[in-house]
C-alpha positions as CSV (number, residue, x, y, z in Angstrom):
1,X,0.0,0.0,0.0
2,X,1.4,3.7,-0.6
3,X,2.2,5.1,2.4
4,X,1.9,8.5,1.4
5,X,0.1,11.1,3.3
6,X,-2.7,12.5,1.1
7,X,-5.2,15.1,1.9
8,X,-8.1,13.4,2.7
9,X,-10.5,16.0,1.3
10,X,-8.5,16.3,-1.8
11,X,-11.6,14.9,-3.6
12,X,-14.4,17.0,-1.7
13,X,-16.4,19.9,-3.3
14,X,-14.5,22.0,-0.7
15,X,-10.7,20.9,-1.0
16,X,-8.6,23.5,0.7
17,X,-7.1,26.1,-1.9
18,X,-4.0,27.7,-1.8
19,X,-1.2,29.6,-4.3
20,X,1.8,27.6,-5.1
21,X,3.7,30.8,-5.1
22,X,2.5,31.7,-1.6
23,X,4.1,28.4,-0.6
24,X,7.2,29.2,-2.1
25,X,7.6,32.5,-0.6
26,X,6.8,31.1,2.9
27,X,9.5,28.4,2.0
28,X,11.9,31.1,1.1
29,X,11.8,33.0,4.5
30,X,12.4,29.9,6.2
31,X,15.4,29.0,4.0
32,X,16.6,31.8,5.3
33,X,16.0,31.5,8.8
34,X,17.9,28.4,8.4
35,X,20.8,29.6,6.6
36,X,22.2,33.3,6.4
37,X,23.8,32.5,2.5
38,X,20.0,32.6,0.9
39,X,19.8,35.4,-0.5
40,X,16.8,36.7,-2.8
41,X,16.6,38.6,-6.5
42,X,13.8,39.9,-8.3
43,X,13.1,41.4,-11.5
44,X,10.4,43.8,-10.3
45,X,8.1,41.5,-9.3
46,X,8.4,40.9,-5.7
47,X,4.8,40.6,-5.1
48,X,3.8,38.9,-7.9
49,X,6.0,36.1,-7.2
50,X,5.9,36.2,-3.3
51,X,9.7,37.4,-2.8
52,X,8.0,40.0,-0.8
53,X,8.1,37.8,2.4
54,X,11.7,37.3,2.5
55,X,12.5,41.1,1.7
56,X,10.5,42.3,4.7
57,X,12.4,39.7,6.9
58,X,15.6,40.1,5.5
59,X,15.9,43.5,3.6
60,X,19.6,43.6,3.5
61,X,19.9,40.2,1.7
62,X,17.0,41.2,-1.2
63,X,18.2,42.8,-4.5
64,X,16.1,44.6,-6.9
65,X,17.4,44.5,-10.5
66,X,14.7,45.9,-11.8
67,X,13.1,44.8,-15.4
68,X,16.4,43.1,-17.1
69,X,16.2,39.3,-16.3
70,X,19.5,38.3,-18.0
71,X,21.6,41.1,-15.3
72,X,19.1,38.8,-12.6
73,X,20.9,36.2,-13.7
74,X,24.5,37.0,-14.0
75,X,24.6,39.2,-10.2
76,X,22.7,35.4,-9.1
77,X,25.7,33.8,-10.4
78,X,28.3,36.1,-9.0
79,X,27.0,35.9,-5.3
80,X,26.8,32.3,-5.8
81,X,30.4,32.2,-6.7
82,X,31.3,34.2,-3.7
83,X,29.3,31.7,-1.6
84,X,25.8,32.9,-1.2
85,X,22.9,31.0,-2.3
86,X,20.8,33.1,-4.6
87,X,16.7,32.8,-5.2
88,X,16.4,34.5,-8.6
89,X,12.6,35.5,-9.1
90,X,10.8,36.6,-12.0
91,X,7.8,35.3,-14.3
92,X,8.8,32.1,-16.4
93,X,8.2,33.9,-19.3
94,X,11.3,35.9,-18.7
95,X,12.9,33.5,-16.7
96,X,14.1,31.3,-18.2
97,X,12.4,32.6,-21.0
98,X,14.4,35.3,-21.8
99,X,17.2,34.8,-20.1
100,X,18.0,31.3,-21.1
101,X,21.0,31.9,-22.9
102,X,22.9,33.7,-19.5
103,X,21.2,30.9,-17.0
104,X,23.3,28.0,-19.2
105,X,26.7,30.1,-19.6
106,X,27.2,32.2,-15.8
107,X,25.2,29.1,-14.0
108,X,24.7,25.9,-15.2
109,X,28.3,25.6,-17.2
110,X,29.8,26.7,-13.9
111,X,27.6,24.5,-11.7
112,X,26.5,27.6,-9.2
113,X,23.9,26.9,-6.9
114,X,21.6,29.4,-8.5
115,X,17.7,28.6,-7.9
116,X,16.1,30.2,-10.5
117,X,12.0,31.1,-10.0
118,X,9.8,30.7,-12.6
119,X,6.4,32.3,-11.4
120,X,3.2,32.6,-13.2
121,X,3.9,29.4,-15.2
122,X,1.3,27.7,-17.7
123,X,-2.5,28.6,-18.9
124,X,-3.4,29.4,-15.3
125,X,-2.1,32.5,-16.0
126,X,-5.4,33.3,-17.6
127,X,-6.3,36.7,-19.2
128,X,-2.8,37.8,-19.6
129,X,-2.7,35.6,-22.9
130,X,-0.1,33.5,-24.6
131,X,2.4,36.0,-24.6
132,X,2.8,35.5,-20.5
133,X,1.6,31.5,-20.3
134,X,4.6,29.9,-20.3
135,X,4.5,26.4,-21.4
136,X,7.9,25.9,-23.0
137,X,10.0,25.8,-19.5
138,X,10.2,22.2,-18.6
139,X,11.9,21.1,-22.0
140,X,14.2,23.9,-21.7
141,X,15.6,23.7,-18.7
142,X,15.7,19.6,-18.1
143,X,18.2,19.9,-21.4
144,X,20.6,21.9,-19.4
145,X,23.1,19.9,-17.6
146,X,23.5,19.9,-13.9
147,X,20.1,21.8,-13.7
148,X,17.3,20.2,-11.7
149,X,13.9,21.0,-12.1
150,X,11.2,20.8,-9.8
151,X,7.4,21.3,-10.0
152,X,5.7,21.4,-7.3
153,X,1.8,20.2,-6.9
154,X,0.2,22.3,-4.2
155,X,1.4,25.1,-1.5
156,X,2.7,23.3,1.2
157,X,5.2,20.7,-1.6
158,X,6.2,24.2,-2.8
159,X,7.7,25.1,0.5
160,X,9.2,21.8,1.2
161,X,10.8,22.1,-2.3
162,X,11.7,25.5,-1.7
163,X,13.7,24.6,1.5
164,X,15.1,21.6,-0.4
165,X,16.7,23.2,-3.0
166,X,17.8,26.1,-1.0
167,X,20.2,23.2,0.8
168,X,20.9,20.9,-2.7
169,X,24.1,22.9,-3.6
170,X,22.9,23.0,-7.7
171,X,21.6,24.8,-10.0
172,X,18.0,24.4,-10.0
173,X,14.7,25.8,-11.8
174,X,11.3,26.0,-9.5
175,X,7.9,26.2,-11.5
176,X,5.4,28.3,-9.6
177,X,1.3,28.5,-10.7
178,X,-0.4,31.8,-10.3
179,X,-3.7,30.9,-8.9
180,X,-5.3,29.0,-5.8
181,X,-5.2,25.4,-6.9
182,X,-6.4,22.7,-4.6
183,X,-3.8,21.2,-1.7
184,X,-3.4,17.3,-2.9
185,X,-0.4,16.9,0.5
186,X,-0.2,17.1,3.7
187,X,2.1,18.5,6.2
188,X,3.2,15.3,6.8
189,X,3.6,14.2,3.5
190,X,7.3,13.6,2.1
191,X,9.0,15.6,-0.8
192,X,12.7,14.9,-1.8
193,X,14.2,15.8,-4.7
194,X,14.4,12.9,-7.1
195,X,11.4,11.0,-5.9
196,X,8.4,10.2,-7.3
197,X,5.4,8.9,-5.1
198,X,2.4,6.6,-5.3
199,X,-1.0,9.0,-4.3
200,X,-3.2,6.0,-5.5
201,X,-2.3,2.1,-6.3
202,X,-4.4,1.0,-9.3
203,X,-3.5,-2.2,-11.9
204,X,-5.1,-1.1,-15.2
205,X,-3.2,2.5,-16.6
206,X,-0.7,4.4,-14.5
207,X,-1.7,8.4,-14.1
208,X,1.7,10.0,-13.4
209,X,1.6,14.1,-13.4
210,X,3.3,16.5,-12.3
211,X,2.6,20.6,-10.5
212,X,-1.3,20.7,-10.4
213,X,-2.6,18.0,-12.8
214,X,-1.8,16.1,-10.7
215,X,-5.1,16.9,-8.8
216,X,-6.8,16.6,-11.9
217,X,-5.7,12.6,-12.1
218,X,-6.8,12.4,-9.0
219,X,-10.3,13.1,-10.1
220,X,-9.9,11.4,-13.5
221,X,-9.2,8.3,-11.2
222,X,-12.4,8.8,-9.1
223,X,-14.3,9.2,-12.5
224,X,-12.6,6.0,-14.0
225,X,-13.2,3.9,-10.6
226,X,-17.1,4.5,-11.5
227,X,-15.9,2.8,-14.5
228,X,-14.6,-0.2,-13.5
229,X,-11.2,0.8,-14.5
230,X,-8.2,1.0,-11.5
231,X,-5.8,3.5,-12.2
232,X,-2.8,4.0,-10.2
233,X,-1.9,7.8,-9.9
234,X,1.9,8.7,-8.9
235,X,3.1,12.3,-8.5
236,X,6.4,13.7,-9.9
237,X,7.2,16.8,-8.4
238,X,11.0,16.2,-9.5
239,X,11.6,16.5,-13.9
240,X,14.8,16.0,-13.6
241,X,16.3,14.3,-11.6
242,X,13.5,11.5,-12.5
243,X,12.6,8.5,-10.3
244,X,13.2,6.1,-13.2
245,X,12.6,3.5,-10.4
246,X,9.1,4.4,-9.2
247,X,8.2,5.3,-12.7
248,X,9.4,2.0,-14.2
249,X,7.9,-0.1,-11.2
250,X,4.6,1.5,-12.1
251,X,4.6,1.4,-15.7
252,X,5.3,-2.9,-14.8
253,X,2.2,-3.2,-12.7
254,X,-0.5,-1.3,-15.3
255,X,0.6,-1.8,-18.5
256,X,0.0,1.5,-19.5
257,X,0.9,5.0,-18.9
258,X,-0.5,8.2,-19.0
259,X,1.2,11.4,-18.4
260,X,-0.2,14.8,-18.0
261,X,1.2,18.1,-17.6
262,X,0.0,22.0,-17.9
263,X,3.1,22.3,-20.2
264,X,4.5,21.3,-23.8
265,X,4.4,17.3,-23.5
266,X,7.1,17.9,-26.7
267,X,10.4,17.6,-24.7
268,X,8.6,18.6,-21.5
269,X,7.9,16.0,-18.4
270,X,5.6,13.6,-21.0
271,X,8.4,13.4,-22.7
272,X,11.0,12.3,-20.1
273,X,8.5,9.5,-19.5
274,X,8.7,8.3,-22.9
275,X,12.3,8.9,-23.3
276,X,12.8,6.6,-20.1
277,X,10.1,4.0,-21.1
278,X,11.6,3.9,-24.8
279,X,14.6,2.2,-23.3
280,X,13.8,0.9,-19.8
281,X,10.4,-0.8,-20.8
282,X,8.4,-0.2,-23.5
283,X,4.8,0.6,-22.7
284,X,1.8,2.1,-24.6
285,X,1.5,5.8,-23.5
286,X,-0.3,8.8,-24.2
287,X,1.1,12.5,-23.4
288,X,-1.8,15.0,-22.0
289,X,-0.4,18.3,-21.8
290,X,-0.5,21.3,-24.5
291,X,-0.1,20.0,-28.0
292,X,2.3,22.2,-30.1
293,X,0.3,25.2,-29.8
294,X,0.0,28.5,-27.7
295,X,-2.1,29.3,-25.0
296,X,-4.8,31.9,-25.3
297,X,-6.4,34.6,-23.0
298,X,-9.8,33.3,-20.7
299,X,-10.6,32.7,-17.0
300,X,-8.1,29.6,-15.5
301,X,-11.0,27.6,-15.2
302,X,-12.1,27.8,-18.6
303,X,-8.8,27.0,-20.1
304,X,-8.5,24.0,-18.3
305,X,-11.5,22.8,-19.6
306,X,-10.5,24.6,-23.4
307,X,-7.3,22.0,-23.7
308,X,-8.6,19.2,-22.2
309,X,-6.7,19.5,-18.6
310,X,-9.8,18.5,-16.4
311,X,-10.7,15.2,-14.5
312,X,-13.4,14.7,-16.6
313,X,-11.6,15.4,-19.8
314,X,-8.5,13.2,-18.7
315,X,-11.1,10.0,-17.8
316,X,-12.4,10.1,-21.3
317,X,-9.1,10.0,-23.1
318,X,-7.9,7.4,-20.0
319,X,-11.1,5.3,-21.0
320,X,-10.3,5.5,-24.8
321,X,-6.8,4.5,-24.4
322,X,-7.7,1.6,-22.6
323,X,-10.2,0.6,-24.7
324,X,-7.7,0.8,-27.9
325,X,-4.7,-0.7,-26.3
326,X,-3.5,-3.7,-24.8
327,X,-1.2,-3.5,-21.7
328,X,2.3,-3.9,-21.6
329,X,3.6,-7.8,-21.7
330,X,7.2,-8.9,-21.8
331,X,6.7,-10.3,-25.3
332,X,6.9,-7.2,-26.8
């Protein structure tokens, strides 16, 4: 049985909310409680990505660089080199989108322990509109050597990660949602970099997703149970390093695989999966996630249900999948 500690309400009408970026921030200050080396940058966004609680605690280790995300970067780098342990903050869309090309020369070729903050990641963004719903950052910084990439699923992972990666001593990329989504952990629940865990055993499709859909699997799951079908449903809140283990150990007991993701799924955490199953176990899978296109301006709520991210979308395609292929089998 999985011994993970999962909300129990997760699946009620009135499932606690909270803002992965308020979990970060809160993560943050206490990172540097615990050490006097975190230090915080922002390119003029301290509110929007939380960075506003560790300035107000710590005002003499915040820096504001104002609106240039690839000078965020390079001062990042240079305290890291003189032994502090920089938080640079921005929106993905600018970081790494922008600065992608000074994040892989002043930190990742020189393996500082730069944690770069990507807030306001994916269609949740909303109204603001494809020009500010970044969906391209998990293929584009998993490529980069010696990053590590972490995307958290609710508020209180986003802290734990937050503290994590503040102590990991590499280079590392945090993915932060804009808006309340619903709190799928516990306080007790574990988070390590690297790991993978089992949120729901199942024997029929595995359900692995990472930052908030994972959530929606859960419901998919519910919605498939009604079905007959048994999914398993596994979190990965780590890209890169991935649990090949867990997901491999999975992918053995279904038979099939389903990933999901409020991303790319070209060269994004769908594919990872694939890349891994391609030449640890072949196994019939299906990528949900945004499919080569750009997002588009709406409520949160009603682009979730415009691409297909919902439970109830998910458990249709889950259902059809099934229904079209056979499970996995050594034979193959």
């Amino acid at each position: 049985m999985s011994d993970y500690l999962i909300n129990p309400n997760v699946l009620n009408d009135d499932v606690a909310q909270d803002t992965i970026r308020g979990g970060f921030g809160r993560g943050l200050k206490v990172a540097g409680e615990a050490n006097d080396n975190v230090v915080a940058l922002c390119a003029d966004l301290t509110e929007s990505v939380q960075v506003h609680i560790f300035r107000e605690a710590f005002p003499d280790r915040f820096i504001q660089t104002g609106i240039a995300e690839q000078n965020l970067v390079a001062v990042a780098s240079g305290l890291a080199l003189a032994g502090k342990i920089p938080f640079a903050a921005s929106y993905a869309a600018f970081n790494p989108g922008r600065n992608w090309e000074q994040i892989k020369t002043t930190v990742a070729i020189n393996d500082q322990p730069v944690k770069i903050v990507g807030g306001h990641a994916g269609i949740g963004v909303g109204p603001d509109g494809a020009t500010h719903q970044m969906l391209e950052d998990i293929a584009i910084m998993r490529v980069l050597p010696n990053m590590v990439v972490v995307v958290p699923g609710d508020a209180i992972e986003a802290e734990k990660a937050t503290r994590a990666i503040a102590e990991n001593g590499k280079p590392s990329y945090i993915r932060l949602a804009r808006v309340k989504t619903p709190i799928i952990s516990t306080d007790q629940s574990p988070f390590e970099i690297g790991k993978a865990y089992i949120l729901r055993e199942g024997s029929d499709v595995s359900l692995m997703g990472t930052g908030v859909m994972t959530y929606q699997l859960l419901v998919a799951a519910k919605i498939l149970a009604e079905q007959g079908i048994n999914a398993e449903v596994v979190h990965v809140p780590t890209i890169k390093p991935l649990d090949n283990d867990t997901i491999v150990a999975s992918a053995k007991r279904t038979g099939r695989v389903v990933t999901a993701e409020e991303a790319q799924i070209t060269g994004g955490f769908g594919g990872a999966v694939a890349e891994l199953l391609s030449e640890k176990l072949p196994t019939p899978l299906i990528r949900i996630g945004i499919q080569d296109r750009f997002g588009e301006s709406g409520e949160p709520a009603e682009l979730f249900d415009h691409f297909g991210l919902t439970g109830v979308h998910i458990a249709k395609k889950v259902a059809d999948f099934i229904n079209t292929s056979a499970q996995y089998h050594r034979e193959y």
